[in-house]
mmCIF entry with sequence, helices, sheets and N, C-alpha, C, O atoms, coordinates in Angstrom:
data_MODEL
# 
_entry.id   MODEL 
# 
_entity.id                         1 
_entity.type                       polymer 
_entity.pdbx_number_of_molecules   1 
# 
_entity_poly.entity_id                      1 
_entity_poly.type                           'polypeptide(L)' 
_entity_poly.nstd_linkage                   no 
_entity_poly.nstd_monomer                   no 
_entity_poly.pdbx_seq_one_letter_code       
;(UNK)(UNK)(UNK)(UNK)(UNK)(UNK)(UNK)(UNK)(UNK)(UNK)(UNK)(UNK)(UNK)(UNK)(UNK)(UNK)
(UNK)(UNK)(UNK)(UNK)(UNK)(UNK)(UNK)(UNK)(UNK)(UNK)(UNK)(UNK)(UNK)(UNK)(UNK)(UNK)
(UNK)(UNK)(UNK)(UNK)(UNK)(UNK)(UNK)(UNK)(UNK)(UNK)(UNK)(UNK)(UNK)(UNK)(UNK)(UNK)
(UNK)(UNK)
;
_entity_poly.pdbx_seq_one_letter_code_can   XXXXXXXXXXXXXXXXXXXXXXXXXXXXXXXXXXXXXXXXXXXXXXXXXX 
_entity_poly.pdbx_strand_id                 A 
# 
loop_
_entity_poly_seq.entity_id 
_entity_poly_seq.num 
_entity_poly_seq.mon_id 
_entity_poly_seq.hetero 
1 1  UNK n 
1 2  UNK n 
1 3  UNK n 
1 4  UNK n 
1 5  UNK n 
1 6  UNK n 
1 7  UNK n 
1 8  UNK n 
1 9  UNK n 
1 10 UNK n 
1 11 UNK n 
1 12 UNK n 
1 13 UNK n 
1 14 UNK n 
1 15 UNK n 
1 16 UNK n 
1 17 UNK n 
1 18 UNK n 
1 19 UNK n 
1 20 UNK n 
1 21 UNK n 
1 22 UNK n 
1 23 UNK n 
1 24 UNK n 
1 25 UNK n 
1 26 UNK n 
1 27 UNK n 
1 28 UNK n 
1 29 UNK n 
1 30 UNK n 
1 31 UNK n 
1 32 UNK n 
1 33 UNK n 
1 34 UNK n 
1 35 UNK n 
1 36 UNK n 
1 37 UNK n 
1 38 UNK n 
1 39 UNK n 
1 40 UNK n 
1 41 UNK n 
1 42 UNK n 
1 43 UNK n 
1 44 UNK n 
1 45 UNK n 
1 46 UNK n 
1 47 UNK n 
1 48 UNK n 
1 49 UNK n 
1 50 UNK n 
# 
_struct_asym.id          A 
_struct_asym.entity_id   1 
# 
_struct_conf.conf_type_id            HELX_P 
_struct_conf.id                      HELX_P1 
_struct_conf.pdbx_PDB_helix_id       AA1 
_struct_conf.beg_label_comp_id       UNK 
_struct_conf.beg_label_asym_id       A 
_struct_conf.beg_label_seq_id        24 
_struct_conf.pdbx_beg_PDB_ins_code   ? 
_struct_conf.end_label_comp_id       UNK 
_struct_conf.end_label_asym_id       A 
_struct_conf.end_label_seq_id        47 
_struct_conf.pdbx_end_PDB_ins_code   ? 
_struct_conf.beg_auth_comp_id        UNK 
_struct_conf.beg_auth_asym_id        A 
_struct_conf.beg_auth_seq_id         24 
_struct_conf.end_auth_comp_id        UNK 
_struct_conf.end_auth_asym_id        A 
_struct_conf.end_auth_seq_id         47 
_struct_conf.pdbx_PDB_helix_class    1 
_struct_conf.details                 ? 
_struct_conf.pdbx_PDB_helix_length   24 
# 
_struct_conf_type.id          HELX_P 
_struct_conf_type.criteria    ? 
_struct_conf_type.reference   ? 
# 
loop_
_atom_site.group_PDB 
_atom_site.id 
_atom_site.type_symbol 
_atom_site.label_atom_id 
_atom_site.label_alt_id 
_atom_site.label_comp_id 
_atom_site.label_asym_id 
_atom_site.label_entity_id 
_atom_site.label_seq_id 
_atom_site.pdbx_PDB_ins_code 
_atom_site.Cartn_x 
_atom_site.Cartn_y 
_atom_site.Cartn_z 
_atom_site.occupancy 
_atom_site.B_iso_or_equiv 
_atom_site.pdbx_formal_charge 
_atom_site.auth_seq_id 
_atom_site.auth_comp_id 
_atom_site.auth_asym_id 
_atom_site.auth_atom_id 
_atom_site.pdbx_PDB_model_num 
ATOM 1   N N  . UNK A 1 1  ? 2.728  37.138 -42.346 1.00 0.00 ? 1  UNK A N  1 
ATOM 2   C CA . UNK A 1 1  ? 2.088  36.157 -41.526 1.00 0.00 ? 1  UNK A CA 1 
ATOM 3   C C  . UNK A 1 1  ? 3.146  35.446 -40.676 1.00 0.00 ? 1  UNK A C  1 
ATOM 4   O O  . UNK A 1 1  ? 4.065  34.831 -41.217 1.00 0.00 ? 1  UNK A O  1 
ATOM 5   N N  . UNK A 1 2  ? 3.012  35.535 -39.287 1.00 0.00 ? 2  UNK A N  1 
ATOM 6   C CA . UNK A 1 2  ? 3.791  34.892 -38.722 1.00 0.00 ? 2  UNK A CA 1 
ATOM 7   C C  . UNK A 1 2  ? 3.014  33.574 -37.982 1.00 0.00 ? 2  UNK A C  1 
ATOM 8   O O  . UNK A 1 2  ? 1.858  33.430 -37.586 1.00 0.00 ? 2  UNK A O  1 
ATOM 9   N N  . UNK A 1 3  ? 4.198  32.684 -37.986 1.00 0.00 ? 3  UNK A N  1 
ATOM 10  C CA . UNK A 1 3  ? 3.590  31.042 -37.208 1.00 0.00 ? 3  UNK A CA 1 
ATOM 11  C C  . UNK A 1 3  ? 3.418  31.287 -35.937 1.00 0.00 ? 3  UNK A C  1 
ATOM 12  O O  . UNK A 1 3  ? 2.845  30.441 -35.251 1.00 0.00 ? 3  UNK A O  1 
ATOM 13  N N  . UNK A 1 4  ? 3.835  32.379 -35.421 1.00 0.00 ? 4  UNK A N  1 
ATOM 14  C CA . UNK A 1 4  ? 4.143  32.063 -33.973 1.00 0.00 ? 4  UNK A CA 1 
ATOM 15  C C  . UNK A 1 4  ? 2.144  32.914 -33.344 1.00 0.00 ? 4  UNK A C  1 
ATOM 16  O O  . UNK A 1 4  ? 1.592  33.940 -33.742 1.00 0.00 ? 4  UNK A O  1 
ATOM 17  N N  . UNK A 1 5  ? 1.869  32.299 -32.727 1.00 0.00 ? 5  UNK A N  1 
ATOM 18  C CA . UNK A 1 5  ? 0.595  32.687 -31.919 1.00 0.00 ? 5  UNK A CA 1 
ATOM 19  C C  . UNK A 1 5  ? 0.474  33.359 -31.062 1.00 0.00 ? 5  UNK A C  1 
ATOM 20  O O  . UNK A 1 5  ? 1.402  33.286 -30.257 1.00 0.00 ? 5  UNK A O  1 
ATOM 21  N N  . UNK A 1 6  ? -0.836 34.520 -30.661 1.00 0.00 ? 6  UNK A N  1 
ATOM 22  C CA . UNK A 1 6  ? -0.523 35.375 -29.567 1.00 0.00 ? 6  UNK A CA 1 
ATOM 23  C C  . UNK A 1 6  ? -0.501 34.071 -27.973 1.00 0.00 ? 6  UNK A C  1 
ATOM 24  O O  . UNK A 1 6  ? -0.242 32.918 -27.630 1.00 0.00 ? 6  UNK A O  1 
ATOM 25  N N  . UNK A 1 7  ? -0.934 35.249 -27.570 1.00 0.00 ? 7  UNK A N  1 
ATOM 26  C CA . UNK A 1 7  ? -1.206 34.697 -26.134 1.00 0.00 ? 7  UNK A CA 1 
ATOM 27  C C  . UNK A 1 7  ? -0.293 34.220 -24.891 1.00 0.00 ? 7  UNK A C  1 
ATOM 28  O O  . UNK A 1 7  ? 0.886  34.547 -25.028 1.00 0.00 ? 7  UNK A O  1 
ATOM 29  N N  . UNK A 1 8  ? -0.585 33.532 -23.733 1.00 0.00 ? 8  UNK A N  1 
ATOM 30  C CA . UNK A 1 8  ? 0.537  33.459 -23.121 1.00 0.00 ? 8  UNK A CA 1 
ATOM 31  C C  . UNK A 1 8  ? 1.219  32.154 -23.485 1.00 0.00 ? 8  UNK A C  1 
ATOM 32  O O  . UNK A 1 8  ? 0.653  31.155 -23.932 1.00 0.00 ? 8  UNK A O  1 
ATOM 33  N N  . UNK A 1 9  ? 2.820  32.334 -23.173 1.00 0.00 ? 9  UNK A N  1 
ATOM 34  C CA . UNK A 1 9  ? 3.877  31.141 -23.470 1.00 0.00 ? 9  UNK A CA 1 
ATOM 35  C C  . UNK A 1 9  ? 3.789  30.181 -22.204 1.00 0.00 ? 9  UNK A C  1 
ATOM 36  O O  . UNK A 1 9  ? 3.992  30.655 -21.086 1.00 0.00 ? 9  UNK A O  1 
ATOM 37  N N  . UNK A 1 10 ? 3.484  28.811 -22.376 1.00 0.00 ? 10 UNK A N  1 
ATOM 38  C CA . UNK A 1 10 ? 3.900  27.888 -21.863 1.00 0.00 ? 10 UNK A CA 1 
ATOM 39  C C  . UNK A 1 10 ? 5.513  27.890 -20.948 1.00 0.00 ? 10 UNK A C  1 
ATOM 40  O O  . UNK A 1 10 ? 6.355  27.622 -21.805 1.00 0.00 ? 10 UNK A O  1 
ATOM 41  N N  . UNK A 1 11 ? 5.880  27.993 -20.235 1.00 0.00 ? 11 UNK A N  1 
ATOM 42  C CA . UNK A 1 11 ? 7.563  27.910 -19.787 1.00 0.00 ? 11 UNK A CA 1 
ATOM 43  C C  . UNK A 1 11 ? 7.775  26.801 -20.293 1.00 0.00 ? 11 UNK A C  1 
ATOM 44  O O  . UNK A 1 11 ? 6.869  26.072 -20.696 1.00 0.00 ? 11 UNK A O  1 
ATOM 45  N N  . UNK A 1 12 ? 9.043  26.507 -20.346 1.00 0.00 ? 12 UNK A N  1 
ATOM 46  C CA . UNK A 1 12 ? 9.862  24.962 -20.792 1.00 0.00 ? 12 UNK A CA 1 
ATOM 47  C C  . UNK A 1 12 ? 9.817  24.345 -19.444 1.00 0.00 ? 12 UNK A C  1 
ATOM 48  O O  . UNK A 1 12 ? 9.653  24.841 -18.329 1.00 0.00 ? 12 UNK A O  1 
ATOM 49  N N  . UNK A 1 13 ? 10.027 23.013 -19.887 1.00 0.00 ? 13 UNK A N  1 
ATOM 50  C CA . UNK A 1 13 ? 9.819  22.010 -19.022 1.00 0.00 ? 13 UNK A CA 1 
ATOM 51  C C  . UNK A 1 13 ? 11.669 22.253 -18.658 1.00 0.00 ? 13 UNK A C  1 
ATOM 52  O O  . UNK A 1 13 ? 12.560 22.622 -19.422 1.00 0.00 ? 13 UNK A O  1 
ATOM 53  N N  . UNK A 1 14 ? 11.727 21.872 -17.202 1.00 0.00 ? 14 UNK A N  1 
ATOM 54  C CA . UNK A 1 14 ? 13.362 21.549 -17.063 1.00 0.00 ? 14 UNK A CA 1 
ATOM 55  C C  . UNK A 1 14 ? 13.407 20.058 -17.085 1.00 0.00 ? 14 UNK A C  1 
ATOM 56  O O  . UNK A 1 14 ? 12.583 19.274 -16.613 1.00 0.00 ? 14 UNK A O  1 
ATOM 57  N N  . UNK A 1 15 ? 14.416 19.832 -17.659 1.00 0.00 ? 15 UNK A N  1 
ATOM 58  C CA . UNK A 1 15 ? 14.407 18.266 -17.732 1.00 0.00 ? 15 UNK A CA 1 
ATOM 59  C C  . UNK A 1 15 ? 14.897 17.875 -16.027 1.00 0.00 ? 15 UNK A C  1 
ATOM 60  O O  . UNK A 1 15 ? 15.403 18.528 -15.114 1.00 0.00 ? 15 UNK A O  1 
ATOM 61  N N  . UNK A 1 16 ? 14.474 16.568 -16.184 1.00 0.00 ? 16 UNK A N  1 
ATOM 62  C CA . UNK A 1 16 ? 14.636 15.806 -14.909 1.00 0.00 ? 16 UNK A CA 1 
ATOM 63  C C  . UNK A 1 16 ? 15.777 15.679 -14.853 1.00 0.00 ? 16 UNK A C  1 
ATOM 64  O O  . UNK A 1 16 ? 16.483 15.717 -15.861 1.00 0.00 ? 16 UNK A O  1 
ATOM 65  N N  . UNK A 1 17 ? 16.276 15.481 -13.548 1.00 0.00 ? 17 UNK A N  1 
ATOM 66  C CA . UNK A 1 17 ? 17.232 15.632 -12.714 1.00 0.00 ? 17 UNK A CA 1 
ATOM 67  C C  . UNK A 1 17 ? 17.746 13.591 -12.351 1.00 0.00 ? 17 UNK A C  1 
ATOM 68  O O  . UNK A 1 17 ? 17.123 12.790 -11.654 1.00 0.00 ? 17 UNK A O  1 
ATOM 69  N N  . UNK A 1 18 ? 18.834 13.401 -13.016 1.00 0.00 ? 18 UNK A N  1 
ATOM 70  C CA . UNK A 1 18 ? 19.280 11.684 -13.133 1.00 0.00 ? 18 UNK A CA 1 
ATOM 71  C C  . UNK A 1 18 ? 19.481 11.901 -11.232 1.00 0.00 ? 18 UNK A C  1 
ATOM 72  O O  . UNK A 1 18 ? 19.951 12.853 -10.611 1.00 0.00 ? 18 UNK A O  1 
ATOM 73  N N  . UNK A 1 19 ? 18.741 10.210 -10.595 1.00 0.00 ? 19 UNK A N  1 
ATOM 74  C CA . UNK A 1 19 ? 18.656 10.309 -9.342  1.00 0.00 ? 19 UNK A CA 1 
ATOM 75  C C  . UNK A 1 19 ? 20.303 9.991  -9.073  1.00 0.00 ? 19 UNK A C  1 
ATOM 76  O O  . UNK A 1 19 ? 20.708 8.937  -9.564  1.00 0.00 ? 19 UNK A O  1 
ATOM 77  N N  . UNK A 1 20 ? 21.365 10.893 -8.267  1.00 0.00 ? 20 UNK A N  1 
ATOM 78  C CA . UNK A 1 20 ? 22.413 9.890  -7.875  1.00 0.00 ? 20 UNK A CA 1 
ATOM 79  C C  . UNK A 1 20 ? 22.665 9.080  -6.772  1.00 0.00 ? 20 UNK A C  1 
ATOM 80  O O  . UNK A 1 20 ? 22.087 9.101  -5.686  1.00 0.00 ? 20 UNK A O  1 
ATOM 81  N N  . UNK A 1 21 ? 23.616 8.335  -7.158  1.00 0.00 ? 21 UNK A N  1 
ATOM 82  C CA . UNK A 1 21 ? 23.468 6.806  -6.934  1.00 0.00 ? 21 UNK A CA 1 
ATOM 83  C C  . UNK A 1 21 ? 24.387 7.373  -5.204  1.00 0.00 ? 21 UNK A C  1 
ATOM 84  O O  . UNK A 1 21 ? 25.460 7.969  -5.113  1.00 0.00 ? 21 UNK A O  1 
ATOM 85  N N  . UNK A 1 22 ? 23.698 7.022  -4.357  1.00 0.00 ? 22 UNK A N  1 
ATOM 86  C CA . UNK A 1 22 ? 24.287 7.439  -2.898  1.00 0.00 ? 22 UNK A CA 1 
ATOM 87  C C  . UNK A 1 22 ? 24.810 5.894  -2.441  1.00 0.00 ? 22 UNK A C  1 
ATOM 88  O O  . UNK A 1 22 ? 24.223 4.812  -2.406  1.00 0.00 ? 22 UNK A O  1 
ATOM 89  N N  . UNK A 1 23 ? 26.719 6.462  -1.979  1.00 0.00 ? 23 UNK A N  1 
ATOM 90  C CA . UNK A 1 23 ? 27.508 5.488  -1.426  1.00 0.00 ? 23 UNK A CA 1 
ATOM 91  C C  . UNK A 1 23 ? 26.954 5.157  -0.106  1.00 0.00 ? 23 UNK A C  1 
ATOM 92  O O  . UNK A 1 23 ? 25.999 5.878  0.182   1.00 0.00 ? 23 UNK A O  1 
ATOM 93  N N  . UNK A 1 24 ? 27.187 4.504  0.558   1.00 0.00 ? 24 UNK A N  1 
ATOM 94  C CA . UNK A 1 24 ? 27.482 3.943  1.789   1.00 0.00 ? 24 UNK A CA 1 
ATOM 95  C C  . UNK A 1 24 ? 27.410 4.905  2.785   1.00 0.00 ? 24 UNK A C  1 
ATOM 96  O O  . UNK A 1 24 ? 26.513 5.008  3.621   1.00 0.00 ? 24 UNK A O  1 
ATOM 97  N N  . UNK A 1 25 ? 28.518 5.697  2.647   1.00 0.00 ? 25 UNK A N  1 
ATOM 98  C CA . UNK A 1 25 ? 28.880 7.024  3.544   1.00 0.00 ? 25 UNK A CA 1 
ATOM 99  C C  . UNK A 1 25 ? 27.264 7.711  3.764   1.00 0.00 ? 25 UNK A C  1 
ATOM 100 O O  . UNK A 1 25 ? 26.625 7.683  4.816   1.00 0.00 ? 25 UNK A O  1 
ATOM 101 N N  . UNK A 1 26 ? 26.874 8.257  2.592   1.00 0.00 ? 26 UNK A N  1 
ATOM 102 C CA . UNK A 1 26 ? 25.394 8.963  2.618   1.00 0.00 ? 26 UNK A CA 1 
ATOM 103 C C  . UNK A 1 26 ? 24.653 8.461  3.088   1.00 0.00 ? 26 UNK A C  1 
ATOM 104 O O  . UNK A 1 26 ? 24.057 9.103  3.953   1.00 0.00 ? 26 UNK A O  1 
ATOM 105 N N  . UNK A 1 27 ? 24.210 7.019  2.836   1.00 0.00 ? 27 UNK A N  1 
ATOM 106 C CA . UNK A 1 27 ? 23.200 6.232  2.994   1.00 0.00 ? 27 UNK A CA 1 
ATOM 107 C C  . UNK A 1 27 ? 23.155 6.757  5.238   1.00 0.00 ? 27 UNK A C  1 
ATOM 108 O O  . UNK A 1 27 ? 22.349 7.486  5.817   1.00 0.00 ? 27 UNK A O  1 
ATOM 109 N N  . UNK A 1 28 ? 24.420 5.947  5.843   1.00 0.00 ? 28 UNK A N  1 
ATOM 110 C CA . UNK A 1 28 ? 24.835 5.913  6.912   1.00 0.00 ? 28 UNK A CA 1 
ATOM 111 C C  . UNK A 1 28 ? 24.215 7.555  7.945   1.00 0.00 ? 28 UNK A C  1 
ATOM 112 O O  . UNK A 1 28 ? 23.536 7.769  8.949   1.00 0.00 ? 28 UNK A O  1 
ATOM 113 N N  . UNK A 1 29 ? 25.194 8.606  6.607   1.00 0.00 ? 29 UNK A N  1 
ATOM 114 C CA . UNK A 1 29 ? 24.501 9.855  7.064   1.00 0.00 ? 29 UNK A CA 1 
ATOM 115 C C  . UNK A 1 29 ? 23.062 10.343 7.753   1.00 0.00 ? 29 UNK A C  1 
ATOM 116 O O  . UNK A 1 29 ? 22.754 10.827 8.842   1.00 0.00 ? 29 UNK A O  1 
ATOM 117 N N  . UNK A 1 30 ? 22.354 9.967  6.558   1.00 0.00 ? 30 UNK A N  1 
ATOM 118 C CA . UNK A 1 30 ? 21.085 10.126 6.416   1.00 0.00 ? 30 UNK A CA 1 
ATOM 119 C C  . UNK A 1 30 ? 20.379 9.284  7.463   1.00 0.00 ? 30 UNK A C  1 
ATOM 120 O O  . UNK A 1 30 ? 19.547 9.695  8.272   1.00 0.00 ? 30 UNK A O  1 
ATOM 121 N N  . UNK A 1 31 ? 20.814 8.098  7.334   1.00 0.00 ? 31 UNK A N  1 
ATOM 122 C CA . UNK A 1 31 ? 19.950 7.001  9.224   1.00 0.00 ? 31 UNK A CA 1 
ATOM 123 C C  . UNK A 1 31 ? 20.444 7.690  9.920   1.00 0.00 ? 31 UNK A C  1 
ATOM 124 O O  . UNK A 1 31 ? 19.589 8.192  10.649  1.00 0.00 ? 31 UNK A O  1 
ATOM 125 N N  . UNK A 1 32 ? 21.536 8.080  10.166  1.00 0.00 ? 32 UNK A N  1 
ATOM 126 C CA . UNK A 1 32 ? 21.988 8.619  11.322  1.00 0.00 ? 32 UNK A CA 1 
ATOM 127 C C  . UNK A 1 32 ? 20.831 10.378 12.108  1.00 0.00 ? 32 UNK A C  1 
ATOM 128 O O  . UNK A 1 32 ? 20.200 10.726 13.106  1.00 0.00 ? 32 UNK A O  1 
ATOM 129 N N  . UNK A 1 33 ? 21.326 10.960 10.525  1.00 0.00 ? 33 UNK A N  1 
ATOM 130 C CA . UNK A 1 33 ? 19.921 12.118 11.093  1.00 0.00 ? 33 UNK A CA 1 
ATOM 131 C C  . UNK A 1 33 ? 18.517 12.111 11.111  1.00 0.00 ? 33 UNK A C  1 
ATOM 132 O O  . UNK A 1 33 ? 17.677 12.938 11.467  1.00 0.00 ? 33 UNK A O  1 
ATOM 133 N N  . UNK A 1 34 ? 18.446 10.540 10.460  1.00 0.00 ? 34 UNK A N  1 
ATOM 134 C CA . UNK A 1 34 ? 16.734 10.336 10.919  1.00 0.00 ? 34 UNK A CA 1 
ATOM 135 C C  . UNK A 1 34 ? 16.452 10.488 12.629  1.00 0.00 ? 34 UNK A C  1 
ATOM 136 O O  . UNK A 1 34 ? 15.758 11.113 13.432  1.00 0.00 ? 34 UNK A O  1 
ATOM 137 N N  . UNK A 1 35 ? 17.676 9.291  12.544  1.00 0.00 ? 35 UNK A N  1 
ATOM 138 C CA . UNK A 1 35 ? 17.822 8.594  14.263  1.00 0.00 ? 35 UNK A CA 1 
ATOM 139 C C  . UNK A 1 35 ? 17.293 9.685  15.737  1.00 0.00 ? 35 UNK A C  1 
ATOM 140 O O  . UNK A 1 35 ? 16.569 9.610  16.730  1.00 0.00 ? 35 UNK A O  1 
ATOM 141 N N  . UNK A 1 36 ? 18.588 11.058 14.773  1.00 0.00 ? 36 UNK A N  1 
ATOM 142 C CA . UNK A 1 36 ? 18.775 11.743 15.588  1.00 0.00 ? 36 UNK A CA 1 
ATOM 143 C C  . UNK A 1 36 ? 17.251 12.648 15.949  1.00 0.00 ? 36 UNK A C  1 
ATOM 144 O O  . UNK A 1 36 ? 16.774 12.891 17.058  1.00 0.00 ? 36 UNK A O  1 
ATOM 145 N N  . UNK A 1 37 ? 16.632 13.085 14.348  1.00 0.00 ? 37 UNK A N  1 
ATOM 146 C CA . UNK A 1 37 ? 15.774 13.336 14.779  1.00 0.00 ? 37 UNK A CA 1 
ATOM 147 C C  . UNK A 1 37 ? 14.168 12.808 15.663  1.00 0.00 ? 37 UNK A C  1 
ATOM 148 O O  . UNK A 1 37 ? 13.257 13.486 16.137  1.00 0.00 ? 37 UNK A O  1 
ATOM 149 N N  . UNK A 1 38 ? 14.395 11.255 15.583  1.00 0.00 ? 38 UNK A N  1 
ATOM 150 C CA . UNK A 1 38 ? 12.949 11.062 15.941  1.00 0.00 ? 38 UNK A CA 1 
ATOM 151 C C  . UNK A 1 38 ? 13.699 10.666 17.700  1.00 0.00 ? 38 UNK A C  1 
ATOM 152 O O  . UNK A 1 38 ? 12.895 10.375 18.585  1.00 0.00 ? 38 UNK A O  1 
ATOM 153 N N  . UNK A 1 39 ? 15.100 10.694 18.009  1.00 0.00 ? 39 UNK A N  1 
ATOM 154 C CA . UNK A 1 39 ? 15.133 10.751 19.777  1.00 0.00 ? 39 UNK A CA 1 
ATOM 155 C C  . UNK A 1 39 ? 14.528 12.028 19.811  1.00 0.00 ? 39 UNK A C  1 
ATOM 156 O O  . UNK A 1 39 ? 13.543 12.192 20.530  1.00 0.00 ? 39 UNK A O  1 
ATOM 157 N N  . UNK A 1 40 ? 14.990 12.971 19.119  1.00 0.00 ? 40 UNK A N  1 
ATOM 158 C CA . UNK A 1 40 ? 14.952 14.825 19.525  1.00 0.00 ? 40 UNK A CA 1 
ATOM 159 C C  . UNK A 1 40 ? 13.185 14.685 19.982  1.00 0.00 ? 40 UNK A C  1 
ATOM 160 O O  . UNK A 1 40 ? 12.761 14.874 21.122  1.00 0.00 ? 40 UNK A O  1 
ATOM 161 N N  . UNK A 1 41 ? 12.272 14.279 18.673  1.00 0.00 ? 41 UNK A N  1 
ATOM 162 C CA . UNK A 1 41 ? 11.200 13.745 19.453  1.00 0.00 ? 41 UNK A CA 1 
ATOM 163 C C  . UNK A 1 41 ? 10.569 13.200 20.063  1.00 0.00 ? 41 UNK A C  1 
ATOM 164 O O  . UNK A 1 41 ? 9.480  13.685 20.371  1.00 0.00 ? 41 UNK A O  1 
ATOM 165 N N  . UNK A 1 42 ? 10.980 11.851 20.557  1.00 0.00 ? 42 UNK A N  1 
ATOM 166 C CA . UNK A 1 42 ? 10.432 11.592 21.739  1.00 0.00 ? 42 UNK A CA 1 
ATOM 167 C C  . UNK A 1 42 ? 11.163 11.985 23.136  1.00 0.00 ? 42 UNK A C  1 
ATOM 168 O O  . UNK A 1 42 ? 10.764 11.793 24.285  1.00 0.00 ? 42 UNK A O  1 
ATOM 169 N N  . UNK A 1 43 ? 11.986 12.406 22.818  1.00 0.00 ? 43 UNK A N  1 
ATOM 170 C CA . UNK A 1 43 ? 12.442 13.816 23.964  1.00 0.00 ? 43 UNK A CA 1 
ATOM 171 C C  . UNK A 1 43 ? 11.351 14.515 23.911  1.00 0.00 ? 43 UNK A C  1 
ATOM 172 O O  . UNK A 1 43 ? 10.666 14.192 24.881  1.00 0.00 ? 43 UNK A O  1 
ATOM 173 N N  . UNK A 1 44 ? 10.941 15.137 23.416  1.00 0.00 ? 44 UNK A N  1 
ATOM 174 C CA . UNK A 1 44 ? 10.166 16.489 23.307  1.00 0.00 ? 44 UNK A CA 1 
ATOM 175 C C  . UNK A 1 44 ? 8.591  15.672 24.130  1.00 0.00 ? 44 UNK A C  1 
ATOM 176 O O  . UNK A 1 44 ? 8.281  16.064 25.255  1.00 0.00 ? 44 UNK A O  1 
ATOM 177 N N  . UNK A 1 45 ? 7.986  14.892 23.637  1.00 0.00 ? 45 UNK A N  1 
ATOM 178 C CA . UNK A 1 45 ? 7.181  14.049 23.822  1.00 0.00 ? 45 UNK A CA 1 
ATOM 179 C C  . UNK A 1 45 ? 7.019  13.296 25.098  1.00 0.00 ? 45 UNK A C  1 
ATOM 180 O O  . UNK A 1 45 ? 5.977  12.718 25.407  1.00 0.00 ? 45 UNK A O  1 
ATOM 181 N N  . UNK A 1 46 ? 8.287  13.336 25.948  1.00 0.00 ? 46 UNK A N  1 
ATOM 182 C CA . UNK A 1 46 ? 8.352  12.676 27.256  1.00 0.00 ? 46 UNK A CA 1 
ATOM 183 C C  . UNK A 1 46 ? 8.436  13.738 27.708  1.00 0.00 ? 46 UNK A C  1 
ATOM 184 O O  . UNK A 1 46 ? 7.801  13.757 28.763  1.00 0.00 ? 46 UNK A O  1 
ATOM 185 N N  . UNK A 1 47 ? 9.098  15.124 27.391  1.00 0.00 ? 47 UNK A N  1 
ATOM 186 C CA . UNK A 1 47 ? 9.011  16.016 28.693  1.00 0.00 ? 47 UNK A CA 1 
ATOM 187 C C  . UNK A 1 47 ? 7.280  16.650 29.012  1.00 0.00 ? 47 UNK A C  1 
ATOM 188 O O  . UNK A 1 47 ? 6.817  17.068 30.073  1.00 0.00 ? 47 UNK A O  1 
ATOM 189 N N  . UNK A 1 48 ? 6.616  16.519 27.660  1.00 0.00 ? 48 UNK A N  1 
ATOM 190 C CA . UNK A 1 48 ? 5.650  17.146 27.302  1.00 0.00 ? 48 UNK A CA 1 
ATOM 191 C C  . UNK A 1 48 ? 4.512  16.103 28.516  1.00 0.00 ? 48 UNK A C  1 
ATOM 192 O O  . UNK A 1 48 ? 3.921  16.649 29.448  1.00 0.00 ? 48 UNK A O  1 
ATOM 193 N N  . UNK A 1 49 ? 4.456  15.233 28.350  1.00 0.00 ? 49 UNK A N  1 
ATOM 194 C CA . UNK A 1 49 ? 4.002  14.388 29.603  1.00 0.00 ? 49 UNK A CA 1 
ATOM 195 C C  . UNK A 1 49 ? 4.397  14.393 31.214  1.00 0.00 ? 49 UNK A C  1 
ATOM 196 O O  . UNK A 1 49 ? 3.779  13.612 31.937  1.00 0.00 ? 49 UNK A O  1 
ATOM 197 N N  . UNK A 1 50 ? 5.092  14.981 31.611  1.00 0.00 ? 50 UNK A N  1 
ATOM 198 C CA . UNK A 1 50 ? 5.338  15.256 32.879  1.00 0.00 ? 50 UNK A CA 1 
ATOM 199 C C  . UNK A 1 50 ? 4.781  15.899 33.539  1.00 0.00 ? 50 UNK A C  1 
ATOM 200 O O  . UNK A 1 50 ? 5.146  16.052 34.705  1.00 0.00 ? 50 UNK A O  1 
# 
């Protein structure tokens, strides 16, 4: 007699991922390529109106 049961296996959970803690530098990064992207769109958005 075995404990173990047919059927299909559940996968394992991966454990969560600890959030890291972003310096200054990153923070800066990241506005910066927001920035960049929402000119890229209203570029796109003003030519699209002409």
């Amino acid at each position: 007699m075995s404990s173990r049961q047919g059927g299909k296996q559940k996968p394992l959970k991966a454990p969560k991922k600890d959030r890291q803690d972003m310096d200054e530098d990153d923070v800066a990064l990241k506005q910066k390529l927001r920035d960049q992207q929402k000119a890229e769109k209203d570029a796109i958005a003003k030519m699209k109106k002409k």
